[in-house]
C-alpha positions in Angstrom: 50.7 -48.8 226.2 50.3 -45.3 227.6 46.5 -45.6 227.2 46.0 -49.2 229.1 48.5 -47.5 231.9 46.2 -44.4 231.8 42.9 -46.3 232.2 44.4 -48.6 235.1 45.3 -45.8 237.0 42.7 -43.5 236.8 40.3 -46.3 237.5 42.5 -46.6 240.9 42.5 -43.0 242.1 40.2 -40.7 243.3 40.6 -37.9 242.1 41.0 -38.9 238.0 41.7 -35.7 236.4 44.9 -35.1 238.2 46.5 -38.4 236.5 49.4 -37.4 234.2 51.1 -39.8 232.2 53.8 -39.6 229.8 55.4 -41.4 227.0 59.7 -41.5 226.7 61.1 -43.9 224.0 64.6 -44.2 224.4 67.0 -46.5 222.2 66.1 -49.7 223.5 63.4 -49.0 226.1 60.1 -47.3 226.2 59.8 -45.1 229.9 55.9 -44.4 230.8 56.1 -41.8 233.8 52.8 -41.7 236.1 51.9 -38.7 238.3 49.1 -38.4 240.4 47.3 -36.5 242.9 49.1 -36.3 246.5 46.5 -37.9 248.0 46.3 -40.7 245.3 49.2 -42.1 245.2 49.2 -44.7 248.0 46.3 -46.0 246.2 48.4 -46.5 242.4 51.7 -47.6 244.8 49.5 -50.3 247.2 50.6 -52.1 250.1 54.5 -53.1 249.5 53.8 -51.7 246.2 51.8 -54.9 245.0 49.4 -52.6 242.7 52.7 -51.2 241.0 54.4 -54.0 240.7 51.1 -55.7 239.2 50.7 -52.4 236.9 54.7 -53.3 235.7 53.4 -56.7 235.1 50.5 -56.2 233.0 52.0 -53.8 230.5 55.3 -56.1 230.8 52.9 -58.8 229.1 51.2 -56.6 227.0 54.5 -55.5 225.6 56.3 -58.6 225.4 53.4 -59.1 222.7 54.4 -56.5 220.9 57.7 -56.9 221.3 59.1 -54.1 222.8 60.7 -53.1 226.4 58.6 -51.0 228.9 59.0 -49.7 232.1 56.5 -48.0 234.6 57.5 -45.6 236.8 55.2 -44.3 239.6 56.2 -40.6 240.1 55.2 -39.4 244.0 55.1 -35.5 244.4 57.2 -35.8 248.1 59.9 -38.1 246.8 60.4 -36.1 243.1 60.6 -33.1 245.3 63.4 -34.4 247.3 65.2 -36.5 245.5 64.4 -36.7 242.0 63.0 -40.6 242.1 61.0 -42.8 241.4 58.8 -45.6 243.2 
């Protein structure tokens, strides 16, 4: 899953090479992080945050497949600075 996530978003973004994305399994539910560029991530996030909620949906699908419980969570620098949090 971290790969489809990976190619979405760096499709998406400008500025490619400064997409990080990262892997947590926990007991029940598998945590894929995304951090981007500054400047890139109004682009992942979208209006309302329709492009991450459609990310969330597509690897929802693609995991229900499989299986298994995923969650997406979009990483801004300016909000993980602050407070720690996610979009």
């Amino acid at each position: 899953m971290k790969e489809l996530v990976e190619y979405i978003v760096r499709n998406l973004v400008d500025n490619p090479e400064a997409v990080s994305v990262k892997e947590t399994q926990g007991d029940s539910v598998t945590i894929i992080e995304v951090r981007t560029a500054p400047e890139d991530a109004g682009k992942v996030i979208g209006r309302e945050g329709r492009i991450a909620n459609s990310i969330r949906t597509i690897v929802k699908a693609a995991a229900a497949k499989q299986q298994k419980k995923i969650t997406v969570e979009i990483l801004t620098e300016d909000r993980e600075n602050k407070q720690g949090g996610a979009f």
